[in-house]
N, C-alpha and C positions, 0 to 999 in steps of 0.2 A: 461615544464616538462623535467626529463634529460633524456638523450639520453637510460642510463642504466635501465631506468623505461621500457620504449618501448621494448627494445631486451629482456629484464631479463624476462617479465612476458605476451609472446603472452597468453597464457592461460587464463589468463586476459581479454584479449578483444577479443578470443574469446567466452568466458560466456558475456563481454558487447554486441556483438554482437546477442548474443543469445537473451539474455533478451530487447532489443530493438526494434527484430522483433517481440520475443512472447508480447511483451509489449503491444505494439500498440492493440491486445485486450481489452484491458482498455477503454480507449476512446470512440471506435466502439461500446461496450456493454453498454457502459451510455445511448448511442444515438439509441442504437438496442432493449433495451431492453423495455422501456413505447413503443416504437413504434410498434411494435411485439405485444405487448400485446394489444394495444387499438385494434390493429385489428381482434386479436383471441380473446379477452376476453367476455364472454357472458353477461357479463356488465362493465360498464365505472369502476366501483368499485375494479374491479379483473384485472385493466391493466397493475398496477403496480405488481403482482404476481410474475412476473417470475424474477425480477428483485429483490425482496424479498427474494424471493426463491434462486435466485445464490448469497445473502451475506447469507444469512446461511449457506449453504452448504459449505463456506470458512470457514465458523467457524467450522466447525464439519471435515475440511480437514487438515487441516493445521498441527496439530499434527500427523496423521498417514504417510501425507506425510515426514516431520523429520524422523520419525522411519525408512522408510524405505530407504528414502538416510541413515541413523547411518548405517542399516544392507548390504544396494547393492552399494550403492555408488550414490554421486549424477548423474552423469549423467545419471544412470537407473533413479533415479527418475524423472529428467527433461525430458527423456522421455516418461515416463508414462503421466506426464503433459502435454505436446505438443500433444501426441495421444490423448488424455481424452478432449484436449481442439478441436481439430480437430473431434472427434467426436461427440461432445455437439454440435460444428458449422454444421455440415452434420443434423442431428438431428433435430435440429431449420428451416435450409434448406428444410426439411420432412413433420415437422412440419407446417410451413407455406401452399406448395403444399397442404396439406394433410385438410388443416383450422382446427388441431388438439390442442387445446391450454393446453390441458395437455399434451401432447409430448414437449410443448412448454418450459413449465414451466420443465421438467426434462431436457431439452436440457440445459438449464441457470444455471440450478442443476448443470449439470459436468462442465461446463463453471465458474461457479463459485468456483469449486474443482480446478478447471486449474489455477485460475489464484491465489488462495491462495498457490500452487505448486513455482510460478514461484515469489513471495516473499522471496525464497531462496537463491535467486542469491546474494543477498547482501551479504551471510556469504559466499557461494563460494567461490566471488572472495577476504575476505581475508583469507581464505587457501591455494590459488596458488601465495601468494607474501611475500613477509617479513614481519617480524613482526613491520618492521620499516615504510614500505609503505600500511600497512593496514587500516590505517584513509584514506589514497585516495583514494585506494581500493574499497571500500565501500562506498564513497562519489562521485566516478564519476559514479559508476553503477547505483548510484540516475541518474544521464544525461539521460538515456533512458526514465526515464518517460516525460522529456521535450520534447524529441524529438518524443517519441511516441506520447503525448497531439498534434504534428503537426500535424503528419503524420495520425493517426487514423482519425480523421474527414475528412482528406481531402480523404482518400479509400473509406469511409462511401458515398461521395458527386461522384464518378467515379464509385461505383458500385451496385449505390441502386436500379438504372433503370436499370443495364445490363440486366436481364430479364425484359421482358418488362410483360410478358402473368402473373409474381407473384411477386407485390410491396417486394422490401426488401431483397428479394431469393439471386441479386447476392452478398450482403453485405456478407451474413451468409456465403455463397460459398468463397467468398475472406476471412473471418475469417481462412475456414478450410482450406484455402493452407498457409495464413501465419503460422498458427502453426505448419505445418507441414515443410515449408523452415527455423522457427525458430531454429528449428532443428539440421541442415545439420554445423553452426559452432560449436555444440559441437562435432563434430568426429575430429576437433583439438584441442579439451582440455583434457590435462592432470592432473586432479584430484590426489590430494595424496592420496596413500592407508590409507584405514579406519582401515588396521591390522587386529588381532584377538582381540577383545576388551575381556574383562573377562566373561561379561555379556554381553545379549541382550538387551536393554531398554525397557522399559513397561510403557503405560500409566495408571499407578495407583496410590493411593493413596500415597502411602509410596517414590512411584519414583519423586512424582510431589514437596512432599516435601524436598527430596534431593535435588533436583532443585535448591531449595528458600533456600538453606540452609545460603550459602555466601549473606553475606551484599551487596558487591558490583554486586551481581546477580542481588537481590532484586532489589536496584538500579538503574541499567537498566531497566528491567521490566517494575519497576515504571513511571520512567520517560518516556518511550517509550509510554505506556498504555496511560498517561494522557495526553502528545502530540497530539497522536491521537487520541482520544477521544474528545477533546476540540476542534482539526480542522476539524471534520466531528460535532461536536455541532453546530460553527459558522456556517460553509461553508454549509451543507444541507440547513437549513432556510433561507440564504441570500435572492435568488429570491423571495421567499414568501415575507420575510419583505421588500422589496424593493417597491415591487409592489403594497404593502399595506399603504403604505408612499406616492404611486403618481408617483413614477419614471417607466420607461420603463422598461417590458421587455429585449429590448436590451440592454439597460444600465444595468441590472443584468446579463447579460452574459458575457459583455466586462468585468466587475466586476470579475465575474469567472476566467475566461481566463487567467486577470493577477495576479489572486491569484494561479492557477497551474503553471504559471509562476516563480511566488514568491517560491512557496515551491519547484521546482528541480532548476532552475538559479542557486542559490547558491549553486549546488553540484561542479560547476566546483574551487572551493578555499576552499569548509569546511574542506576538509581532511586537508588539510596543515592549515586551522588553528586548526586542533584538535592535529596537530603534534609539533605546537610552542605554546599552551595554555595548553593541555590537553583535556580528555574527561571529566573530573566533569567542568571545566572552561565554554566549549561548552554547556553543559546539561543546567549550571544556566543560560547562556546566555538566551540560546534557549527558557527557560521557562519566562525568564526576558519579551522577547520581546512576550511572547504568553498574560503576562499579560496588557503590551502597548496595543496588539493589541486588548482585551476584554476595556481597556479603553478607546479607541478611539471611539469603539463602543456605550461603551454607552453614548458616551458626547454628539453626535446628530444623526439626521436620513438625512443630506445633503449627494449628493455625495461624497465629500471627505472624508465622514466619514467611509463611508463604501470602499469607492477605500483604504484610507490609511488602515483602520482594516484589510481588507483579503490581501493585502499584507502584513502588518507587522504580522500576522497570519503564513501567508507562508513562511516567512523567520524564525519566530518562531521553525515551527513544522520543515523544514530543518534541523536546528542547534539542537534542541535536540531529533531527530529522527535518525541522523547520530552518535550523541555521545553519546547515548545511545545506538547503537548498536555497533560501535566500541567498547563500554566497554563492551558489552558484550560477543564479539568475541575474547578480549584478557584475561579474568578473567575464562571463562571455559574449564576442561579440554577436553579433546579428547573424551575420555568414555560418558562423560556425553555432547557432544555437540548435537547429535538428542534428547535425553528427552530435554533438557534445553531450547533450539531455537521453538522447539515444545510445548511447554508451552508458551514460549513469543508468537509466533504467533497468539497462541489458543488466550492468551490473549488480545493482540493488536483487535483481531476480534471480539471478544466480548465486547470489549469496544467500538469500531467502532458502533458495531449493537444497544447496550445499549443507547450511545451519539444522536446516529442518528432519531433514534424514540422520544425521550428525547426533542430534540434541537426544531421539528416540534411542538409537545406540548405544551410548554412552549411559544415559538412567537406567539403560536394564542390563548391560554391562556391571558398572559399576556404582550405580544410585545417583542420587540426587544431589549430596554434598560435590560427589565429584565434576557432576555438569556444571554448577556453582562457582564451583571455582575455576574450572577451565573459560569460563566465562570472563570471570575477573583480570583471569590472565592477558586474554585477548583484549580488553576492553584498556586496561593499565596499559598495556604493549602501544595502543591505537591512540592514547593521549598522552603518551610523551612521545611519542611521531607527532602528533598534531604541534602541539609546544613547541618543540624541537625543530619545525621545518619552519614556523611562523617567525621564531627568531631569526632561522638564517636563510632565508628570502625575504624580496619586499612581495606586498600584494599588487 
């Protein structure tokens, strides 16, 4: 990278910095949450609750938090997130002491507010860089999820027994000082002023279709929406159908592992190719390889089929989840970028949540070949709409 990337844009990485430490929540929360629950839960049926409960709550967050980075600016709002997420962990901490499993399930609530919050670092860091460096921008902030996917299990594994007298206590306890040390690199970022916009934004009817009004909005949206939806399709039912095929558990986790791999790895070059292709070039790619990775899957149920699918899955959803938001960050204006990002968010989580329930159904319904392909269907459907609308609109 050039020398003038570095010096031109600390601001930059300090939001990566930020977002790497609050990152690492992610991880910790996969592995905290059925765990917490089995133990609080008054039956085995309600373990998974709380962990239910904090993707809702992202869905019902995400837009309010937009609005209120549009109106204070984001690092109030990444604050508010870092506290919210710090609190949720102290809570959960209470929770547990307490063997309260509805505190438990509110603690995962705001935990889950926190971390649909901290989804905004993407558009951040491309408003502290050029408009010419904002495909890398935006593609290396992807990096922290890799490096969080490390680091989080291994905090989870150093501080699950530090109390010894309440299984799990000190994990929640380390949760709430990372979000609070998350923190401390935004007191050296400098954010552009948000101005005096004309209007306040509102989440209503009339403002959500202002939104969608531009094609190339849409577009994005689109393309972002279906990305993520199709990688939480595959990826949630993996271990299930693995396991129902004869293979290991472990072998479903190493499976995992380098499908999270797959989806951020490629943050360290997508920017720059979205800067020598473009973002529609990226978008079709990105969907190209989401439809590979649906037909890998349904061609058999050996390991390689499934190792090849969630990877080319993960490199899928990279390339049109970065170029779908680059283009989203360069087609909106300033007035409208908290409604707009706040709708895409809303939306991306509702499809997340829609996919995710969807995908379990469907593999134990009808198996694994058929989620496969219902995959493909929608993914094939979602890039000749992409195609198709690019030809007949301008951007």
């Amino acid at each position: 990278m050039p020398d003038g990337f570095l010096t031109a844009n600390r601001s930059f990485f300090g939001l990566l910095a930020a977002n790497t430490i609050l990152g690492t929540s992610l991880p910790l929360l996969i592995i905290l949450g059925g765990l917490a629950g089995l133990m609080l839960a008054p039956t085995v049926a309600l373990s998974t609750l709380p962990a239910s409960l904090q993707t809702l709550a992202g869905l019902f967050a995400a837009a309010p938090f937009s609005l209120v980075m549009g109106r204070f600016g984001r690092r109030v709002g990444f604050a508010l997130g870092g506290l919210l997420g710090a609190a949720g962990a102290l809570w959960a901490a209470f929770a547990l002491i307490q063997g309260d499993f509805l505190l438990l399930c509110l603690a995962h609530m705001a935990l889950g507010a926190a971390l649909a919050c901290y989804q905004y670092f993407r558009f951040a860091a491309a408003e502290v860089v050029s408009t010419q460096w904002q495909p890398v921008a935006i593609s290396l902030m992807l990096t922290s999820g890799l490096i969080a996917a490390l680091i989080g299990p291994q905090v989870f594994i150093l501080t699950k027994d530090a109390m010894i007298a309440v299984p799990l206590l000190g994990a929640y306890l380390s949760l709430a000082g990372l979000s609070l040390i998350g923190l401390l690199p935004l007191l050296a970022v400098r954010m552009p002023s948000i101005g005096n916009l004309p209007e306040r934004p509102q989440m209503t009817r009339q403002g959500i279709a202002k939104a969608l009004q531009k094609p190339p909005v849409r577009r994005a949206i689109g393309t972002v929406a279906v990305a993520q939806g199709v990688m939480v399709f595959m990826m949630v039912p993996t271990p299930l159908a693995m396991i129902g095929c004869g293979l290991s558990d472990t072998m479903a986790g190493d499976v995992i592992r380098w499908h999270v791999v797959a989806m951020f790895a490629p943050s360290f070059f997508t920017g720059f190719l979205i800067q020598r292709f473009g973002t529609q070039r990226m978008c079709q790619a990105g969907l190209t390889l989401l439809i590979i990775a649906a037909a890998a899957g349904a061609a058999g149920l050996t390991p390689a089929h499934f190792y090849g699918a969630l990877i080319i899955l993960g490199v899928g959803w990279n390339f049109a989840f970065i170029g779908a938001t680059t283009l989203l960050a360069q087609v909106v204006a300033q007035e409208d970028k908290a409604l707009t990002q706040g709708v895409n968010d809303t939306i991306i989580a509702l499809s997340s949540t829609i996919f995710a329930f969807a995908g379990g159904g469907i593999v134990a319904a009808f198996g694994w070949a058929a989620l496969a392909l219902s995959a493909l269907g929608v993914v094939a459907l979602a890039l000749v709409m992409l195609t198709y609308t690019e030809r007949t609109s301008a951007v």
